[in-house]
ZABATOR-577509 format. One record per residue (C-alpha): x, y, z. Coordinates in steps of 0.02 Angstrom, whole numbers, plus 50000, padded with zeros to 5 digits. Layout:
<sites>
XYZ ...
</sites>
This chain:
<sites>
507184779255151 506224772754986 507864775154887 508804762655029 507384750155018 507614751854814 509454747054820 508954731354949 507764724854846 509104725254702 510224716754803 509054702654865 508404701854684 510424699454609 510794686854741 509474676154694 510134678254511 511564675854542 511514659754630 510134651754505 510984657454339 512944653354408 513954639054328 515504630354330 516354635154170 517974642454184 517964661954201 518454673054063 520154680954117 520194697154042 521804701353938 523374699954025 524164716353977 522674724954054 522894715754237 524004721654360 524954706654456 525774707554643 527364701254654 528704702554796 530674697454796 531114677954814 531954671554957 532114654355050 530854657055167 529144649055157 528184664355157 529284671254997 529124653554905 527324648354908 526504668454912 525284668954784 525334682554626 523864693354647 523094697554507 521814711154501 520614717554353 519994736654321 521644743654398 521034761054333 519764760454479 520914764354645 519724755554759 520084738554675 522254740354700 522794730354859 523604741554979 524094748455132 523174748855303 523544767155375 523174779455489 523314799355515 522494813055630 521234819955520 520894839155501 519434839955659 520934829955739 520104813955752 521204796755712 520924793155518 521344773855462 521184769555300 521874760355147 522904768855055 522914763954857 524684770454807 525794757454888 525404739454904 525814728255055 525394708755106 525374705855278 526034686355338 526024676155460 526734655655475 525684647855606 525764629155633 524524614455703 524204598955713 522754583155679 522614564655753 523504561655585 525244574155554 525874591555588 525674605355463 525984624555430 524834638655383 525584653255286 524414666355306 524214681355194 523224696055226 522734710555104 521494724155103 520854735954982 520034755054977 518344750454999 516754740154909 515784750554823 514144751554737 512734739654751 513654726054816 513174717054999 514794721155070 514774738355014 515864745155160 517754751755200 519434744355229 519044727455189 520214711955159 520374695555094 521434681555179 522224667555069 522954653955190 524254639355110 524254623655217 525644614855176 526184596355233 527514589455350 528574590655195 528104608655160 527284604354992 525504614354978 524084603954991 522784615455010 522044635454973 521064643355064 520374660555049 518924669855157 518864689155173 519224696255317 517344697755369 517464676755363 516384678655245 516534668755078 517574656055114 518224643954958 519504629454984 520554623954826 521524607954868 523324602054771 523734586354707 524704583954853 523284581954973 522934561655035 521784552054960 520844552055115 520764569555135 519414575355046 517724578755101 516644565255028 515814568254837 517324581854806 517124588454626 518884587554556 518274597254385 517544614854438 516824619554585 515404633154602 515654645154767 514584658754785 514194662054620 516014659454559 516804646154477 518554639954546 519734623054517 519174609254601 520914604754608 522804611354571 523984601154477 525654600854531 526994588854476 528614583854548 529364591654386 528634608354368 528104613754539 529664622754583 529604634154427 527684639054428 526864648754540 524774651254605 523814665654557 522374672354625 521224682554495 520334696454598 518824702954545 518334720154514 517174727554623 516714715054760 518684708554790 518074689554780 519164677654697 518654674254526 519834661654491 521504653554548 522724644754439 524554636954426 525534643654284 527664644854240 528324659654333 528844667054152 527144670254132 527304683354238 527974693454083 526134693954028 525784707154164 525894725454220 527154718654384 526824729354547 528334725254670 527544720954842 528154722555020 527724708655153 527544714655333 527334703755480 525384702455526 525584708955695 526184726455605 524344729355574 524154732555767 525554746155748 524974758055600 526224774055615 525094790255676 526444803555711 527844807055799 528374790555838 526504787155896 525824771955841 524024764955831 522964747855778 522024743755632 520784735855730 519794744255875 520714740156069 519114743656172 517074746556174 515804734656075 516964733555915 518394726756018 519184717655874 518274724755708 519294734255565 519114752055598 517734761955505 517264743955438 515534746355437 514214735155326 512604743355331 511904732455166 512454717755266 511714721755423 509874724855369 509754709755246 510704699655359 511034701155518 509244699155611 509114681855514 511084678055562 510914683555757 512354695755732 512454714355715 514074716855642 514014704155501 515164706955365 516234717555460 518204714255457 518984708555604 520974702955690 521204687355661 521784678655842 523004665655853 521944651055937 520254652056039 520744662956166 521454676856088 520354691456000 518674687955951 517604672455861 518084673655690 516754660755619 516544657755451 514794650255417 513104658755440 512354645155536 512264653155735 512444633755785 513994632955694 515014647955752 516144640355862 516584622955761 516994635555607 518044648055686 519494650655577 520614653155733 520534635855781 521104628455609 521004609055628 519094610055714 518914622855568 519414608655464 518334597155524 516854607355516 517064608955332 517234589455304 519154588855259 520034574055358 521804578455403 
</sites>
């Protein structure tokens, strides 16, 4: 028990580090040739066109290569789901909404990794990160938006395509610090180049946050160690294969973790946090529904007074809870 309360006073102590000593310079990328970047085959849907590259450091460490969700009936004969490192899937969905103001379309994309190890606060299994791309009535992006899967994290990147009015007032258009890491305050596109360069999303090694995200010519993809990618629909992940033609979810169907990733348990997360946050499965991964009354709450700040107005289900009062005016 002294060696647990060790490592939470560590993590307390890094936190508090972290968020006194962080700036806004831009990250050091570490060298190309040594990243691994997620691609998948072009087509002329929307989900092909605007899917980020990921890019990932350390790719000798198997627990930091994006995945696939998977399951198996383990050698006591219990169900087994897990990530497995070896082949790499995105999972997408196109969901649209609306504001007082226009009509847009999310393009969701969902990955998950091995595990977070170490000494990090979400030390725990199968977890994800979700990038969403909300693009206009004229399908141009306007703004990023990524959150793991826990909803924890969250860090909006706007375009140059988003109105005037949109922003959330005092918006830093330079660099922006979010939890502890520095990202764009804005992307530059232009009528000219847009079409020929593509986002990428700089994962970092360890904790799976994004370090950085950038627009760049899609030649620079020559720079990188390419992994060819599939995308699966994001209702596959309620239909992992088990054997002989049995199939079961990702997430669990019944009892208190109705909802939750599978075996995605945050025990760091729970004792710092959870007593103070009035919820006993904080940090843990969850389905993402497709409005309010589908699955469960899926908020994404740590105020309790605030769960329902940030839900990430219900995008445009999600939105407006963050301040952006669409």
């Amino acid at each position: 028990m002294h060696r647990y309360l060790k490592k939470l006073i560590f993590l307390l102590f890094s936190a508090i580090l972290l968020s006194i000593f962080s700036c806004t310079t831009i990250p050091v990328h570490p060298p190309a040739n040594n990243l691994l970047a997620y691609t998948v085959n072009n087509d002329e849907t929307l989900i092909s066109r605007y899917i980020p590259v990921f890019v990932i450091e350390n790719a000798k460490e198997k627990y930091n290569l994006i995945g696939t969700p998977s399951a198996k009936i383990a050698m006591d004969g219990k169900e087994k789901v897990y990530i497995d490192p070896e082949k790499a899937t995105i999972y997408a969905q196109v969901r649209k909404f609306k504001t007082l103001k226009n009509s847009y379309t999310n393009l969701i994309y969902r990955i998950h990794f091995q595990k977070i190890s170490g000494l990090y606060l979400g030390k725990g299994k199968n977890m994800g990160l979700f990038v969403i791309v909300t693009l206009n009535s004229k399908n141009k992006p306007i703004l990023y938006t990524s959150v793991h899967t826990c909803g924890c994290y969250i860090a909006f990147v706007p375009t140059s395509y988003m109105p005037v009015d949109g922003f959330p007032a005092g918006w830093e258009r330079v660099r922006q610090n979010v939890h502890s890491e520095s990202l764009p305050g804005i992307l530059d596109f232009n009528e000219s180049s847009s079409d020929q360069s593509k986002i990428f999303v700089l994962i970092r090694d360890g904790s799976h946050r994004v370090k950085d995200i950038w627009l760049s010519p899609s030649n620079s993809l020559e720079k990188y160690t390419i992994v060819k990618t599939e995308i699966k629909p994001l209702i596959l992940l309620e239909k992992l294969t088990l054997k002989n033609d049995m199939t079961t979810s990702f997430f669990e169907t019944s009892g208190p973790r109705e909802g939750y990733v599978k075996e995605s348990h945050k025990i760091f997360e729970r004792l710092l946090m959870g007593w103070w946050a009035f919820d006993w499965r904080i940090g843990e991964d969850k389905i993402l529904g497709k409005d309010k009354t589908d699955g469960i709450l899926f908020y994404t700040s740590l105020k309790p007074w605030a769960r329902e107005k940030s839900d990430l289900r219900d995008f445009f009062t999600f939105l407006k809870y963050w301040e952006w005016r669409l």
